[in-house]
N, C-alpha and C positions, 0 to 999 in steps of 0.2 A: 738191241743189236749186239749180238756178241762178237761180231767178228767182220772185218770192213772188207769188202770184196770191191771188186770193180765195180759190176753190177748195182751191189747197194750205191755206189757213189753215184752213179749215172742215174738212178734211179730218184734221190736225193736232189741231183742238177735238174732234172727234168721236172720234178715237182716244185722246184723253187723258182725257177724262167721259165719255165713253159718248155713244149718240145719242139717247138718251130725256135725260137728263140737262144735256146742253149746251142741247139744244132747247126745256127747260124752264127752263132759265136765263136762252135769249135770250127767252124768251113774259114770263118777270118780267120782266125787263128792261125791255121792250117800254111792257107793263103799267104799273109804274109813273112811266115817262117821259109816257105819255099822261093817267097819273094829278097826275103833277106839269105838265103842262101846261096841264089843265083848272082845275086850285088859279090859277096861274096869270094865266088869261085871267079867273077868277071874282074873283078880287080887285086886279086891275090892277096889284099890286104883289108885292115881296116883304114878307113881314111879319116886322119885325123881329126880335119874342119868341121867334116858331116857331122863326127863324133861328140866333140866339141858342143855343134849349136842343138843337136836331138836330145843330149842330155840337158840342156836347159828348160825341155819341155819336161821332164824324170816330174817334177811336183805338179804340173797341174793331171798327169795320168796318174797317177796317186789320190787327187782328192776326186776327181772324175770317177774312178773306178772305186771309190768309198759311196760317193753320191750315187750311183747307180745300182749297187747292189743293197743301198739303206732304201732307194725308191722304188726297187723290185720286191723286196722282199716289205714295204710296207712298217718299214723299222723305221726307230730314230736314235742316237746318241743314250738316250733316258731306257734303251731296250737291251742295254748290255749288260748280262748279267754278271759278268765274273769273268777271270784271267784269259780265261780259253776264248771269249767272246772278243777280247781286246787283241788277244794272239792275231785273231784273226781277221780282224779287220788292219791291223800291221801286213798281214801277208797279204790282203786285198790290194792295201797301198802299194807294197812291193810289188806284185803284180803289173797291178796298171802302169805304174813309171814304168818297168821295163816293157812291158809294152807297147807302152808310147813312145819311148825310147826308141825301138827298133822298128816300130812305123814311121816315126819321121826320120831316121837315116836310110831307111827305103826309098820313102819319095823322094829325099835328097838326091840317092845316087842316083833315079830313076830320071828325073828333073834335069837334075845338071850334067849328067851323062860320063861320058867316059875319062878316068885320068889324064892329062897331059905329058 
C-alpha cells in the first residue's frame, strides 16, 4: 500500500466488520451526531448536568470499544505487535469514550426534555 486513499480505508473497514456491519456502524454514527446536533441547536447550549453524568460513562465506552474491535477482529492483548498497534488501540479507547459520551448526553436531553 503506498498511498492511503479513502477507498483503501473503506475497503480495509469492510474487510475487518463485514459490510452490513461497518455500514451500520457508520448509519449510528451518522444518527447520533445529527441527533446530538439537533439537542444542540434546541438548547443553544451545552448543559452542564447532562455533561457532567455522560462523561462519567467516557471509561466504560473506552474499554467497550477496545473489547469489540479485539472480538471482531479475533485479536487479543498478546496480538499487538509494536507502537502503532498500541497507538491504536489508544485511539480505539478515545473513540468509544467519546462516543459514549455523546450518546448518553443525547438520550439525556432526549429523556429529560427541554430547559427550564
Amino acid at each position: 500500500m503506498k498511498e492511503m486513499t479513502l477507498s483503501t480505508l473503506l475497503a480495509v473497514f469492510e474487510e475487518m466488520f463485514g459490510t452490513g456491519l461497518f455500514w451500520t456502524l457508520v448509519a449510528a454514527a451518522a444518527l447520533v451526531t445529527a441527533a446530538f446536533l439537533f439537542v444542540l441547536l434546541r438548547e443553544r447550549r451545552l448543559v452542564g448536568r447532562w455533561l457532567l453524568r455522560a462523561e462519567l460513562l467516557a471509561p466504560v465506552g473506552a474499554v467497550a470499544a477496545i473489547f469489540f474491535v479485539l472480538m471482531i477482529s479475533n485479536s487479543g492483548f498478546s496480538d499487538l505487535g509494536g507502537p502503532i498497534d498500541v497507538i491504536f488501540m489508544i485511539l480505539i479507547g478515545a473513540a468509544g469514550a467519546v462516543g459514549l459520551t455523546i450518546l448518553a448526553y443525547v438520550m439525556q436531553a432526549l429523556l429529560l426534555g427541554h430547559r427550564q
